[in-house]
N, C-alpha and C positions, 0 to 999 in steps of 0.2 A: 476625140474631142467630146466634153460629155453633151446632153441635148440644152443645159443652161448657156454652156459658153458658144452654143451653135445657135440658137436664139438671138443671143446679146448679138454676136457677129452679124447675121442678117438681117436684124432691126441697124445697126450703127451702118451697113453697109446701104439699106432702104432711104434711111432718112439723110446722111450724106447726097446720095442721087438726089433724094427731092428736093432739100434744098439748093442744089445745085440748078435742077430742073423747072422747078416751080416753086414761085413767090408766097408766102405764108402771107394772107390775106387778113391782117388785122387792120382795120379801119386805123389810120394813124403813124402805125408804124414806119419806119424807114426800111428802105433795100436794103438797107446796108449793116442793121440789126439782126443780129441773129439771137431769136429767144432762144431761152435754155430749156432744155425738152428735159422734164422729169420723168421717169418712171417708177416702177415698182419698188425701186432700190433706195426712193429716196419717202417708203409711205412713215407716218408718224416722224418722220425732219421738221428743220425748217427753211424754208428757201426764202434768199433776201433779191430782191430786187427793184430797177431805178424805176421813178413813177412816169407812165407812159409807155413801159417797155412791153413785151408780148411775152407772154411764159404759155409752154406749151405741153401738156400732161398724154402721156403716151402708155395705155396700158393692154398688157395681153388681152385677145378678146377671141371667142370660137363663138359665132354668130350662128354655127349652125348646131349646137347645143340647143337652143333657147335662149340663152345667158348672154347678155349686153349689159356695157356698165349708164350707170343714170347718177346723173347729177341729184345730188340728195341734201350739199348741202352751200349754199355761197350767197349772203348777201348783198353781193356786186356793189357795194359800197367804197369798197378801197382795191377790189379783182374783179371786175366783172366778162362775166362768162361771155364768151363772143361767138362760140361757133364748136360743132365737133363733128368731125368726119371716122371713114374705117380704111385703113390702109387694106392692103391687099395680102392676101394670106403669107405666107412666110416661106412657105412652100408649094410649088403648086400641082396641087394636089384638093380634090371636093373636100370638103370638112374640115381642111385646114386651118389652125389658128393663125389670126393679124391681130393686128393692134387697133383701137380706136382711141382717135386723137381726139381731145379738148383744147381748145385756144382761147384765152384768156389773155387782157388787158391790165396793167395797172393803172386805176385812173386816178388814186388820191394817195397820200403817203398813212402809214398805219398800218395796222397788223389784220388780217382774216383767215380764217379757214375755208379748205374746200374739202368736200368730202363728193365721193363717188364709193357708188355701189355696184359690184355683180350681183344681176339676178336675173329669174323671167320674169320679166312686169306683170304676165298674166296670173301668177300665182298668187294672191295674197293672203296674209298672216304665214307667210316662210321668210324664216332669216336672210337675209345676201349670203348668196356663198363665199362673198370676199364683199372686204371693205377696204377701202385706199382714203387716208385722209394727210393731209400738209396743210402747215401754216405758213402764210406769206407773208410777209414784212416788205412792204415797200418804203422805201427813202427817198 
């Protein structure tokens, strides 16, 4: 199995559990909602969803590089940003990569982008070393 399709496996098998386990806390939401968790697979897409619903951005993260991702870009106008947690490393193992989650609202029907960056915050005038952006279209 290569290390991509072993990654995909214990993130779907993580977030399966927690949703089972624990309630994705968007102000609003129902129990019975289940937002659609995007990842890296779906960066420069576009994701359509109902107005009110939770959508929930899920991207690799090695917190003990330096390197976290930051919201860079959402004018919470028609998404706005609710909340971002770090799941727990994938492996366990010190220096292991996890995922850090953003959760997001739709609160008005329209089109926005979100954009997130990897970087070390403490470094400035250096590029991200990764960019993640999707545009959301709520209905």
């Amino acid at each position: 199995m290569t290390k991509a399709i072993a990654r995909a496996a214990a993130l779907l098998t993580y977030l399966t559990m927690m949703s089972l386990t624990m309630p994705l806390l968007i102000p609003g939401a129902s129990a019975a909602a289940r937002p659609p968790i995007v990842t890296d697979a779906q960066n420069g897409k576009t994701i359509v969803i109902a107005r009110d619903a939770p959508l929930v951005i899920a991207l690799e993260s090695n917190p003990s590089t330096g390197y976290s991702w930051r919201l860079s870009n959402n004018d919470g106008a028609i998404v706005k940003f609710i909340d971002q947690s770090t799941f727990p490393p994938m492996v366990a193992m010190p220096g292991a990569a996890g995922h850090q989650m953003f959760k997001f609202k739709a609160i008005a029907a329209g089109s926005d982008s979100i954009e997130l960056e990897y970087l070390r915050p403490w470094e400035k005038g250096v590029a991200p070393a990764k960019k993640f952006r999707i545009e959301v279209t709520v209905k």
